[in-house]
C-alpha positions in Angstrom: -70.5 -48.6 -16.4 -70.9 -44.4 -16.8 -68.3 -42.1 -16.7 -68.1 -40.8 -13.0 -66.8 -38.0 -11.9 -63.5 -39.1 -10.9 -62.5 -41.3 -13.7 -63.1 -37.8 -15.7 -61.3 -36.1 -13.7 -63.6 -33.4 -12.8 -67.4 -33.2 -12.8 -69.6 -32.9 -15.7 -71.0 -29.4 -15.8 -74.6 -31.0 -17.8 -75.5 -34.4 -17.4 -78.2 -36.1 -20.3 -79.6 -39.4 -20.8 -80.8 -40.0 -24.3 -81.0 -43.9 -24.0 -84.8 -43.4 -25.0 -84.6 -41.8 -27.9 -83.5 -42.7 -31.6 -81.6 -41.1 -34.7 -81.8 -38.0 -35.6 -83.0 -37.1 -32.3 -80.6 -38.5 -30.0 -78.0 -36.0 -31.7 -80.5 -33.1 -31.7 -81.1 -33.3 -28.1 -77.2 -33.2 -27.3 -77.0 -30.4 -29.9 -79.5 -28.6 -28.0 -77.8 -29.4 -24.7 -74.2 -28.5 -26.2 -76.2 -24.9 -27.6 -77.3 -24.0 -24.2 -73.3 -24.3 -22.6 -70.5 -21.9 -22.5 -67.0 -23.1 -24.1 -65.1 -25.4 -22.4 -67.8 -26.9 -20.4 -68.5 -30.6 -20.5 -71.4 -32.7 -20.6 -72.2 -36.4 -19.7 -74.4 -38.3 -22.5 -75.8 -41.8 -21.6 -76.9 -43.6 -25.0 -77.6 -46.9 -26.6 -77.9 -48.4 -30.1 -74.6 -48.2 -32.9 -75.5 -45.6 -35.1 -75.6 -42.9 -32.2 -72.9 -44.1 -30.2 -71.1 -43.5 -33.5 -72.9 -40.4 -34.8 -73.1 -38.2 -31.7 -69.7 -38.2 -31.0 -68.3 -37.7 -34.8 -71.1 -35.3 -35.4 -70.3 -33.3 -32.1 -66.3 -33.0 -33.3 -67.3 -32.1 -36.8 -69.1 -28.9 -35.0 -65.6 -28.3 -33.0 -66.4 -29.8 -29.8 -64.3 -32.4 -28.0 -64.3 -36.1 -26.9 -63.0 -37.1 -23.6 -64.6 -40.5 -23.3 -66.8 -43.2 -24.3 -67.4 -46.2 -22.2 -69.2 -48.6 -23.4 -70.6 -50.5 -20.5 -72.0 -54.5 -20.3 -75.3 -53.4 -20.7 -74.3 -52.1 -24.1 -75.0 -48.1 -22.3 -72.2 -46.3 -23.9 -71.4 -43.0 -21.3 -69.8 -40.1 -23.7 -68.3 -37.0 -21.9 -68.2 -33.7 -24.5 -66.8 -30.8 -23.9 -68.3 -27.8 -25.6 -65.7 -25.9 -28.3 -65.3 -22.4 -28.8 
């Protein structure tokens, strides 16, 4: 399952699929992403594997950005919706 639009309530602004890639560049290619947006806009991240469905969103609130939900679908795809701090 991904996060749609409606169960976040609004649209993502950035979508990004990083389901390819591994630590450290999974969180470097949201990073990047996150850069590249203007406060309070949100972005959709599809991901797999443990470490970065647990080190992209604790790594992306230790830089002041926010976590409005992780899904973890039965494929094991987690969908994580940011949105960019200040």
């Amino acid at each position: 399952m991904t996060v749609t639009k409606e169960m976040a309530g609004e649209p993502a602004d950035q979508e990004l699929d990083v389901t390819k890639d591994v630590c450290p560049m999974t969180f470097v290619r949201v990073r990047l992403a996150l850069d590249r947006m203007l406060p309070g806009q949100t972005l959709h991240i599809r991901l797999t594997g443990s470490e970065p469905a647990e080190n992209v969103p604790r790594t992306a609130v230790g830089l002041g950005h926010r976590v409005i939900s992780k899904i973890v679908g039965p494929d094991g795809v987690v969908s994580l919706l940011l949105q960019r701090g200040d």
